[in-house]
C-alpha positions in Angstrom: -38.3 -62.7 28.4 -39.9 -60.3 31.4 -36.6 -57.9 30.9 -36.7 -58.2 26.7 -40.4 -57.0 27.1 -39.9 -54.3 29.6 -37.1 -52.2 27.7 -39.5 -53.3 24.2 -42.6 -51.4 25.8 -40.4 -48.6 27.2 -39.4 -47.5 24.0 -42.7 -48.6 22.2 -46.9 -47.4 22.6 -48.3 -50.3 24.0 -50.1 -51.2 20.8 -46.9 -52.5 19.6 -46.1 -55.2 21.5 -48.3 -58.5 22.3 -47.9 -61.1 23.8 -48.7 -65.2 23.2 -49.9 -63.9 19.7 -51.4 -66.3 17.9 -49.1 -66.4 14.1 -51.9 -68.2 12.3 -53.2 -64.4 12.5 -50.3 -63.2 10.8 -49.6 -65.6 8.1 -51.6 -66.1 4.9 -51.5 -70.1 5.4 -53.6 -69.3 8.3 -51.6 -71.5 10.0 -49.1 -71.6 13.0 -48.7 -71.7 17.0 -48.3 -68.6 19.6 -45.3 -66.2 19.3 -43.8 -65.3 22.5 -43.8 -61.8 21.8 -44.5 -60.0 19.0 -43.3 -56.0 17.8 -44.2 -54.0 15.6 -41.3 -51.3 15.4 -42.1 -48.0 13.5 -38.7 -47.1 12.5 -35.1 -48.4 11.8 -33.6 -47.4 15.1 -36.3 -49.3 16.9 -36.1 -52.6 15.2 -32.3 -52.1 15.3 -33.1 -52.0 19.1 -35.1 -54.5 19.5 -32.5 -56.8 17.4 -29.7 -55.6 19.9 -31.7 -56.0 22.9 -33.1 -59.8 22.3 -29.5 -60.8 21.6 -28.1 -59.1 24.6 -30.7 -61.7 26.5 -29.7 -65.0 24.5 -33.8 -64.4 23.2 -34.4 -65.2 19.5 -35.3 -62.8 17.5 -37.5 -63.4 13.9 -38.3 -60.6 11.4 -41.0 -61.3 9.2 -43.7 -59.3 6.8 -46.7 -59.7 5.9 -46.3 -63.8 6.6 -46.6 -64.8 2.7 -43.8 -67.2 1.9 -43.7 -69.2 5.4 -45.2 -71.9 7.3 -45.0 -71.5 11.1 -45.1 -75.1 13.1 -48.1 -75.6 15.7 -45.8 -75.4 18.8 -45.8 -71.5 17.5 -42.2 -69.7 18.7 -40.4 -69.0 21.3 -38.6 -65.4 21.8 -40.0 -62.4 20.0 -41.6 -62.1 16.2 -40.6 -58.6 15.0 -43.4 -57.7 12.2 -42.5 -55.1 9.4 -46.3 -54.0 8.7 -47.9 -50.2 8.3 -45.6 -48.8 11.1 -42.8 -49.5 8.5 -44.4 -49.1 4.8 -43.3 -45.3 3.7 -42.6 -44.7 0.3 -41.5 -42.1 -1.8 -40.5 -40.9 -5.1 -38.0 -38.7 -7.0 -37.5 -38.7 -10.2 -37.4 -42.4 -12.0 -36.7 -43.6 -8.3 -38.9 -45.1 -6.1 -37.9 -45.9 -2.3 -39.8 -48.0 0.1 -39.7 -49.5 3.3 -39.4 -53.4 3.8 -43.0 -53.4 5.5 -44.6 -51.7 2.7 -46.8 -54.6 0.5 -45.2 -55.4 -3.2 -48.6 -54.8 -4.9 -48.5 -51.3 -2.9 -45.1 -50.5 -4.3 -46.3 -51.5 -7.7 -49.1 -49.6 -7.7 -47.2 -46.3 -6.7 -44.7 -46.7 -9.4 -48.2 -46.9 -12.0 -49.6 -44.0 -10.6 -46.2 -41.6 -10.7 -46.3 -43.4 -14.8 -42.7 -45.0 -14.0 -42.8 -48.5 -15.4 -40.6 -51.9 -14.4 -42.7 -53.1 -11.4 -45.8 -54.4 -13.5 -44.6 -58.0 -12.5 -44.8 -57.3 -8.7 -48.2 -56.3 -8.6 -50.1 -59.7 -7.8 -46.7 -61.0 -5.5 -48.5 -61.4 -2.1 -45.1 -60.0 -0.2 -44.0 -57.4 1.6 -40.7 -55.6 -0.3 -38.6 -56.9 2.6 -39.0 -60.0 2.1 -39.2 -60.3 -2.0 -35.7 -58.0 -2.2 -34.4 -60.8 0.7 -35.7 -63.9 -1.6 -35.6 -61.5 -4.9 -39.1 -62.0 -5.5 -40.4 -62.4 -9.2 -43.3 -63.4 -11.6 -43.8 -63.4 -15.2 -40.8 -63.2 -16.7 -39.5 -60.4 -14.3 -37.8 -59.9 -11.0 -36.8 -57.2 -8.3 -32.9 -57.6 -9.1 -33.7 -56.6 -12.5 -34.8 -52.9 -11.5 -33.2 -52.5 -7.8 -30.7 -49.5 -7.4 -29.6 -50.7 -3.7 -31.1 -51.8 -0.6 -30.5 -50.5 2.8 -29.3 -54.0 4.8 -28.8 -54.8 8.8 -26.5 -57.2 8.2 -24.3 -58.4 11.3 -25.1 -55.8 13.9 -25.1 -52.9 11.8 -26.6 -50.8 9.0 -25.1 -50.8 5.4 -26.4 -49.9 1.7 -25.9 -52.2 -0.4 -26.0 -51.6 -4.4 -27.8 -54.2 -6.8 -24.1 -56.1 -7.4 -23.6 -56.3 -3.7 -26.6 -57.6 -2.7 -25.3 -61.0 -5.0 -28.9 -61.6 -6.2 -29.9 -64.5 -8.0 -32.9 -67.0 -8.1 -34.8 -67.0 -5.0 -31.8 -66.1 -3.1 -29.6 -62.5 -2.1 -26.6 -62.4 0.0 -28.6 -60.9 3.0 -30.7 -64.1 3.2 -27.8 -66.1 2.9 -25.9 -64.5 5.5 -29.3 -63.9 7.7 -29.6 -60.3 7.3 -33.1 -58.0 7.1 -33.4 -55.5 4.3 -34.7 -52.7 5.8 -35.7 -50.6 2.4 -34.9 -50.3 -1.2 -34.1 -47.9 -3.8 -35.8 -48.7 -7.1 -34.2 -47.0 -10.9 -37.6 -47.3 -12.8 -38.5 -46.0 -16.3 -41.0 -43.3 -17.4 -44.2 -45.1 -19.8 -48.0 -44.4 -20.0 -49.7 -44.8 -16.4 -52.8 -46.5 -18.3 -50.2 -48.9 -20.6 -48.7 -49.8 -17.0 -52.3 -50.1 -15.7 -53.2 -52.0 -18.7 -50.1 -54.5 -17.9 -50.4 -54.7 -14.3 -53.9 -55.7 -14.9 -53.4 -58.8 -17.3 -50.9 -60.3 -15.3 -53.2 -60.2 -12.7 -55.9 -61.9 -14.7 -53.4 -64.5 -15.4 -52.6 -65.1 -12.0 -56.2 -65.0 -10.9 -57.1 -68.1 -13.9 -54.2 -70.2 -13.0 -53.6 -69.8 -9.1 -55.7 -70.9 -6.7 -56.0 -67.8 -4.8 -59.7 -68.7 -3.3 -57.6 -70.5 -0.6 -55.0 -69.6 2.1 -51.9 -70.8 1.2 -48.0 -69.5 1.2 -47.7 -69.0 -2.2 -45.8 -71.4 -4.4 -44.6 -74.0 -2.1 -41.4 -75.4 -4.2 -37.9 -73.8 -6.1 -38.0 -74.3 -9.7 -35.8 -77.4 -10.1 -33.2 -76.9 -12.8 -34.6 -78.2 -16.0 -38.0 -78.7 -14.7 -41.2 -77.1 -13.3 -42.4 -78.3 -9.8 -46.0 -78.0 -10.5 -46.0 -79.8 -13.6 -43.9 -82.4 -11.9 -46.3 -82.9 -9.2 -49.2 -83.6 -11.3 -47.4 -85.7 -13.4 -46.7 -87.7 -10.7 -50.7 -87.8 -10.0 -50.3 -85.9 -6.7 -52.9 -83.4 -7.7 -55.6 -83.0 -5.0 -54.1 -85.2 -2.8 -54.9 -84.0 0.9 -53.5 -84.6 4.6 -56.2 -83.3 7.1 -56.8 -79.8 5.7 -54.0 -79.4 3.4 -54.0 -80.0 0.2 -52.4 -79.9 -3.2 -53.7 -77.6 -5.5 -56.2 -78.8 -7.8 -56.2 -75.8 -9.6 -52.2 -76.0 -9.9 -50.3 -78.3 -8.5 -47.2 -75.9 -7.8 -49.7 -74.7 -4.4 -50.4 -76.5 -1.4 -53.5 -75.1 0.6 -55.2 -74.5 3.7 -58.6 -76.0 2.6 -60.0 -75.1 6.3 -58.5 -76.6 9.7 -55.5 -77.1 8.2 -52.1 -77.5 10.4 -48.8 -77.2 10.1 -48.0 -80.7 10.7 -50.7 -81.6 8.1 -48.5 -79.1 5.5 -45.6 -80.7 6.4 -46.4 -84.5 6.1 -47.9 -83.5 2.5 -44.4 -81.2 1.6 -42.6 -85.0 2.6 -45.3 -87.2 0.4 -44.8 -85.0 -2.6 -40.8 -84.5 -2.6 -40.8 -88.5 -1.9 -42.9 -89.8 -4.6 -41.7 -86.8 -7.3 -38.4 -88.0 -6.4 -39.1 -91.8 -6.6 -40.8 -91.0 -10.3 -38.7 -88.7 -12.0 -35.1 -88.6 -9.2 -36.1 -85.0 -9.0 -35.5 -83.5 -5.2 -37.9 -80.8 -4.4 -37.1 -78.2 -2.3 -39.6 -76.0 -0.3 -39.3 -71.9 -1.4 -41.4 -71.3 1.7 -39.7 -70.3 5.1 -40.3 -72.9 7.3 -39.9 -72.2 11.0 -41.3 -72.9 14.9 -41.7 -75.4 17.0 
């Protein structure tokens, strides 16, 4: 770990590398034990290092976002977090396109494409992601999602760099071939469509009204904690299986919607994950339904 942090900071300002960071910091559960190391890499041929030089170590490497979709155990993790934040959010536009890198936030991508009056990302405005992460899991809300207006994605996918177009990346729900295969999407291309910046405005901000009404978004949390089942909603089969508001230690079930567990203050990860079980057992025992978590569950 001394050598994997030595060649980090020698290519790095200090400010981009910690150590023993706490991921509870860096996830919106609030939740989750120390990271070895943690890097925040500014460009693509840094994180591309930093990949290559944890595996030529044996040290395990994570990339994450902005921390929205995951639940880190308590025990935290061993080898080295690499964080796509600010250092690796540039976007840009030309034409109907937009481009953006995977650290840049979805609501921030949203929000450019509304200001340059190009419309098709009204739905990603309220997703708490980063755009790495939601082209990975192909994010989506309200009826729309990003597979629906991506162009291509630029992908390290087994040791090296490709672009991937929209048909490549095999997106479908919740899942892309990078994130079955274990790649990172590094940035996106985006075909949009010209409209009125104040219709898109006007759009952008109902959805977000919606979201506000329904979601509990007065607590931490990782977002919707369950995949659709086929045929089915998970929220509404959790509260028809009277699980609303049921709590372990400081997690919680949404009693606001049930679709959310939540951090309802002191809540760990082993108190998330002993709630996750009780719910998938007793919706499964009342209806033969089998939920499975959307959220990114990792650590020790």
């Amino acid at each position: 770990m001394r050598l994997l942090y030595e060649t980090l900071l020698a290519a790095s300002e200090p400010d981009q590398l910690l150590q023993n960071e706490p991921m509870s910091a860096h996830t919106t559960f609030r939740i989750g034990g120390p990271a070895d190391l943690m890097f925040f890499p500014a460009s693509e041929e840094q994180l591309c290092m930093a990949l290559r030089a944890a595996k030529e170590r044996g040290i395990p490497a994570m990339v994450m976002g902005n921390g929205s979709n995951m639940i880190v155990r308590d025990g935290g993790i061993r080898g080295v977090v690499i964080v796509l934040g600010e250092r690796f959010s540039r976007i840009d536009l030309e034409g109907e396109r937009l481009s953006a890198q995977a650290g840049a936030s979805l609501a921030r991508v949203a929000a450019a494409a509304q200001a340059a009056s190009l419309s098709g990302l009204e739905f990603a405005s309220g997703i708490p992601g980063s755009l790495g992460g939601g082209c990975a899991m192909n994010a989506g809300a309200y009826g729309g999602q990003l597979s629906d207006v991506l162009e291509e994605a630029r992908v390290y996918l087994n040791g090296e760099v490709r672009t991937l177009s929209c048909a490549e990346m095999q997106m479908g729900y919740r899942t892309t071939l990078p994130l079955r295969e274990g790649g990172i999407v590094l940035s996106a291309r985006f075909r949009l469509h010209p409209d009125d910046g104040e219709a898109i405005f006007a759009r952008m901000k109902e959805l977000n009204a919606r979201r506000r009404d329904k979601q509990p978004l007065n607590y931490p949390s990782a977002g919707s904690t369950f995949k659709r089942p086929e045929g089915h909603f998970a929220g509404s089969l959790i509260e028809q299986a009277g699980l609303k508001g049921r709590s372990v230690g400081g997690a919680q079930v949404s009693s606001k919607h049930a679709g959310f567990i939540v951090n309802t203050g002191g809540a760990t990860a082993a108190d998330v994950l002993a709630l996750i079980e009780q719910v998938q057992e007793e919706v499964f025992s009342r209806f033969g339904v089998r939920l499975e978590p959307e959220v990114r569950i990792t650590g020790e």
